[in-house]
C-alpha positions as MATLAB code, in Angstrom:
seq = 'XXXXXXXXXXXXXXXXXXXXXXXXXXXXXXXXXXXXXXXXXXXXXXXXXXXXXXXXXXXXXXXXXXXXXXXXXXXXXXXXXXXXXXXXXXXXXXXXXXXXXXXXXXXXXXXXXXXXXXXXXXXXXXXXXXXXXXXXXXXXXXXXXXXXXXXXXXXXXXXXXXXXXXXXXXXXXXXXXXXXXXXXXXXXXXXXXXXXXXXXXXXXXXXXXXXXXXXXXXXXXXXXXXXXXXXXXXXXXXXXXXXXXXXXXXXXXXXXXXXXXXXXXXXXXXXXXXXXXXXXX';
ca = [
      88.840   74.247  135.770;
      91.416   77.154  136.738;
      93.255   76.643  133.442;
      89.668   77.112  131.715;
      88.567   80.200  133.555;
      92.188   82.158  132.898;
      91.858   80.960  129.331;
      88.266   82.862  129.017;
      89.424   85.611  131.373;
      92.621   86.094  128.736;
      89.901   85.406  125.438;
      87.946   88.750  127.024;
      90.447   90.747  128.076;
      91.783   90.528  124.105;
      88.099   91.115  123.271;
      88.127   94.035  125.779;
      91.180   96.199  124.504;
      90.961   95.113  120.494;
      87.316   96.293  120.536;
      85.947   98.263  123.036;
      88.829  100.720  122.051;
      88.511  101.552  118.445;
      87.248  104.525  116.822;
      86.550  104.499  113.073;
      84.362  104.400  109.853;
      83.056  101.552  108.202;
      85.101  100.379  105.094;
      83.616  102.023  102.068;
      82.293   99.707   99.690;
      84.201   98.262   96.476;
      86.037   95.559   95.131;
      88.904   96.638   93.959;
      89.803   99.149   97.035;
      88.341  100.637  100.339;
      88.667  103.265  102.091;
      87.797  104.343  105.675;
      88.587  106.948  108.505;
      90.511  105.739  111.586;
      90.703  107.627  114.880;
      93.688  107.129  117.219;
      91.587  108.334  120.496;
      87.923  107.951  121.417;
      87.314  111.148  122.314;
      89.069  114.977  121.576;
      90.843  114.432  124.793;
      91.017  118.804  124.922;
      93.097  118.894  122.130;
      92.918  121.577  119.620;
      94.985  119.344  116.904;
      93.849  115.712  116.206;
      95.831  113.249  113.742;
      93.185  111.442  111.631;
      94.378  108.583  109.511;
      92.677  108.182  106.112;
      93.044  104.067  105.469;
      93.523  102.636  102.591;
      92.772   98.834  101.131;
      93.987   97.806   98.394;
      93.336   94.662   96.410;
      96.329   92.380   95.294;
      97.885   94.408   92.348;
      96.317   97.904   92.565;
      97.432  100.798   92.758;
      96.804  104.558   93.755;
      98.458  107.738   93.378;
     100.813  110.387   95.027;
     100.506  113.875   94.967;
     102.080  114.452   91.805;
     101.779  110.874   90.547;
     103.150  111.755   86.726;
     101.150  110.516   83.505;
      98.124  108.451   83.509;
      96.651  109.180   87.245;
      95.707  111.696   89.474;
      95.731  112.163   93.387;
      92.748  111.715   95.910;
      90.592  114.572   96.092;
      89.347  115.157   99.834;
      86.155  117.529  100.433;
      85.403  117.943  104.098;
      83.465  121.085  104.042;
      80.474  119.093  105.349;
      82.344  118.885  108.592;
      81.257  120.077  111.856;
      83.728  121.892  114.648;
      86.662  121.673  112.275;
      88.759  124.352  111.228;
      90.841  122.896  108.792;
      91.935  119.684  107.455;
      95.609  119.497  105.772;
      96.238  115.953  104.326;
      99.789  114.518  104.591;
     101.294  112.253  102.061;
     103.534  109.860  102.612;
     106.805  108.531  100.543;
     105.548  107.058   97.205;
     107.233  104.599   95.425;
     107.853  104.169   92.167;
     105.964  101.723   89.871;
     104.725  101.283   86.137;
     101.012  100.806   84.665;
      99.705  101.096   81.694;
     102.656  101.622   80.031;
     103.411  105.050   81.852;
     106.020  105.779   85.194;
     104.091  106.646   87.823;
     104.285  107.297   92.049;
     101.638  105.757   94.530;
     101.155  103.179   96.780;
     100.002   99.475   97.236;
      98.257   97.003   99.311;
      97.557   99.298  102.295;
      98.339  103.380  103.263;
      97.047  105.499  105.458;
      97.350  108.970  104.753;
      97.605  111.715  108.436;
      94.895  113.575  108.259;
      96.160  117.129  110.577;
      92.598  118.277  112.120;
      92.341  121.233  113.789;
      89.363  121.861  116.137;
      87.289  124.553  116.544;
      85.706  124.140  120.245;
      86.986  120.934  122.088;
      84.002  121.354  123.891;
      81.733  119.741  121.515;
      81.708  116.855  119.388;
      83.582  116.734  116.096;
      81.637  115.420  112.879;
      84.084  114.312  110.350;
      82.545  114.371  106.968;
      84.739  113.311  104.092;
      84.006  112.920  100.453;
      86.531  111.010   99.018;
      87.854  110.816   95.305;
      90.544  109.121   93.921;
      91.568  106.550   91.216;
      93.199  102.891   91.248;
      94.789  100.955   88.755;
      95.857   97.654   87.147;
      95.358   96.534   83.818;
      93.046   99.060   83.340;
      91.720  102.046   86.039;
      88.828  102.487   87.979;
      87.755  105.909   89.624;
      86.764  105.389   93.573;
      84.867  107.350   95.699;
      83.412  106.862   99.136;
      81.130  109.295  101.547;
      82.673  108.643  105.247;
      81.171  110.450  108.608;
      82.890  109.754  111.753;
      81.873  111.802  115.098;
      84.343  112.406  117.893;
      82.810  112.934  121.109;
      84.103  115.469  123.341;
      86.186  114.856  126.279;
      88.813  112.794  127.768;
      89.002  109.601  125.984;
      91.455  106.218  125.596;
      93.687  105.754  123.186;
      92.636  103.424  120.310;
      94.237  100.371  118.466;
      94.626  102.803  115.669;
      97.031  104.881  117.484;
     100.193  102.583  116.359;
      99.370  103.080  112.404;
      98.395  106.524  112.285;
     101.723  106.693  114.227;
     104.210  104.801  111.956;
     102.225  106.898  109.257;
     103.826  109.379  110.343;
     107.071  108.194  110.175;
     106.661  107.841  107.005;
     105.992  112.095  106.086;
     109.323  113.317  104.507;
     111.373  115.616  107.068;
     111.169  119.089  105.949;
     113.753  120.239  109.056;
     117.658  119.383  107.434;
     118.588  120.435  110.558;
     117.786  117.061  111.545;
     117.840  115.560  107.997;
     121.994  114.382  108.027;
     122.069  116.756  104.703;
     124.537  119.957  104.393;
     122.508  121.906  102.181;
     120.255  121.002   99.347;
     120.360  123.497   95.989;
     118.014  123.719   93.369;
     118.117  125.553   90.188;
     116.778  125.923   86.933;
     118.030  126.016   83.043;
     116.005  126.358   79.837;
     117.158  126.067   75.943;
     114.815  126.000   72.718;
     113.465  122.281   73.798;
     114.015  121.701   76.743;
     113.971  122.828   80.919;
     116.272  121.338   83.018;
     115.872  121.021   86.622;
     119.369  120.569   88.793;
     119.605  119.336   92.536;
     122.883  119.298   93.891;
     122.934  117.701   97.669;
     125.699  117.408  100.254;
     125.011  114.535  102.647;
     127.257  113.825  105.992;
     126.846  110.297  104.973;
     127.100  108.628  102.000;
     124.086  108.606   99.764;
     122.905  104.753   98.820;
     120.508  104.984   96.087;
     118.902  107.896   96.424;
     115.619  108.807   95.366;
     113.994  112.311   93.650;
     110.306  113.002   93.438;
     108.866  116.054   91.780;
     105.869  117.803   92.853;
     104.840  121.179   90.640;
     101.783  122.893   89.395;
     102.745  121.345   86.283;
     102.010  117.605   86.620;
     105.451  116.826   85.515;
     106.126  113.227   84.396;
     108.371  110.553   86.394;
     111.772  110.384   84.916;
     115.028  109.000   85.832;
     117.637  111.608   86.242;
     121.266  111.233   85.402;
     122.899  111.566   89.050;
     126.914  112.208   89.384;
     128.931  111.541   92.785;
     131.827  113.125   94.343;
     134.188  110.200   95.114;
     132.803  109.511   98.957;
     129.501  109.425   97.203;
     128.268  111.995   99.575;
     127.922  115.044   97.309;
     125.655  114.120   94.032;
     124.188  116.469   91.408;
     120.895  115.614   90.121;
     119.712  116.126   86.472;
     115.981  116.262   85.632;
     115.312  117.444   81.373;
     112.130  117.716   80.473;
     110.255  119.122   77.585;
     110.151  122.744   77.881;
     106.138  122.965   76.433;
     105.483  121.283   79.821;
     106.138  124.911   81.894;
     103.459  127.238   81.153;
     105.380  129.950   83.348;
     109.236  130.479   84.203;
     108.343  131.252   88.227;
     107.008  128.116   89.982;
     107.192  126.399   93.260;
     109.182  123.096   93.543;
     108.696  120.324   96.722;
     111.976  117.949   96.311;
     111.755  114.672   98.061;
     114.776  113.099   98.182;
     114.464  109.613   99.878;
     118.136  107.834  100.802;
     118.567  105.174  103.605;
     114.492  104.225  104.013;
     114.425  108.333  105.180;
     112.558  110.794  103.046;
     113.591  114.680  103.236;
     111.613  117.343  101.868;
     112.878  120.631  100.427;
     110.560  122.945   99.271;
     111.684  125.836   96.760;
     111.081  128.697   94.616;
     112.708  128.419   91.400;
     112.615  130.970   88.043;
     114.007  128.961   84.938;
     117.252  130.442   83.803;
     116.686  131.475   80.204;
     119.766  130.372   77.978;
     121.205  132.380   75.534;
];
């Protein structure tokens, strides 16, 4: 009898903390993905700056896209001006990886992501309606757009921490590191070079360790395309130079504003730059 009552007092305990703690959407519906908005507290818990998580599901096989995802996709678009108490929303991405559909290179995700949603509040005094519309695209064998209409309300107050805390957390983790202070790199260059046909874009990095594999991702105005670069090494491996050609038609202007991410050990850095294509004579 003892051994049955601690096994029901253990079955709601586990019903207790998995369920009377959670804060989030419904899943939006559709087949081939879902989307939904996850809160990591029950409540504002006075704090002018609340991490959101934006959840993805994805079926078996599909796909979505990065911020600059190359040819044949486009990124989530995010409207929360229906929102209530909220000054601003700035979405954070995550790494991408690299994968190919339809024929075409392109940077996304799979299976699950959750993209940090930075939400600053107006008055933590009152409740916080969190109105997203949501567009974005997924793909297989073929593509299908996606869109879902998600309202979550925050109350005001001091709260408890939800089971989402943990995911929006590692989500985190996974936003490159814009501070090389704490990045293990030297210095990170970037520069610019243009001839009748083409632009070429150079990134010359000086790590303290040696680079294993490393990883570039573009993101411009100019929706470049994913390409591999031809990458040289110093002899320790930890200095490389980095050469990106493209087709020159692709630049509609010769001043533009360049995020690097360079990803190398499973850690993502991001260097963000102004660069002015060198004109050759």
């Amino acid at each position: 009898m003892l051994r049955l009552f601690n096994y029901l007092f253990y079955i709601i305990i586990i019903f207790f903390f998995t369920n009377a703690f959670a804060l989030q959407t419904n899943w939006s519906n559709g087949i081939e993905s879902q989307v939904r908005i996850i809160s990591p507290s029950t409540h504002i818990n006075n704090q002018n700056e609340l991490y959101l998580g934006l959840q993805y599901k994805l079926k078996k096989g599909w796909k979505t896209y990065w911020l600059s995802p190359g040819e044949g996709g486009f990124p989530q678009n995010i409207d929360w001006s229906k929102s209530k108490n909220i000054q601003n929303i700035e979405v954070l991405w995550p790494t991408p990886y690299e994968f190919e559909i339809l024929g075409f290179k392109s940077l996304g995700y799979f299976d699950e992501v959750v993209f940090p949603l930075k939400t600053t509040i107006q008055n933590i005094e009152k409740e916080t309606s969190v109105v997203l519309d949501v567009n974005y695209l997924t793909c297989k064998d073929i593509c299908i757009p996606g869109n879902a209409h998600l309202e979550l309300l925050i109350p005001s107050g001091i709260g408890q921490i939800t089971e989402h805390s943990f995911i929006i957390e590692k989500s985190l983790s996974l936003i490159p590191i814009d501070n090389l202070e704490i990045s293990g790199l030297k210095n990170v260059s970037t520069k610019a070079s243009a001839d009748s046909d083409n632009v070429s874009i150079i990134i010359t990095a000086f790590s303290q360790k040696a680079f294993v594999d490393p990883k570039f991702y573009l993101d411009t105005e100019f929706g470049l395309p994913v390409i591999t670069p031809k990458i040289n090494y110093s002899a320790n491996y930890k200095n490389l130079k980095a050469n990106f050609v493209f087709e020159k038609k692709l630049f509609t202007k010769n001043l533009f504003n360049l995020d690097v991410i360079l990803k190398n050990n499973n850690q993502a850095y991001k260097i963000n730059t102004d660069l002015n294509i060198d004109e050759k004579q």
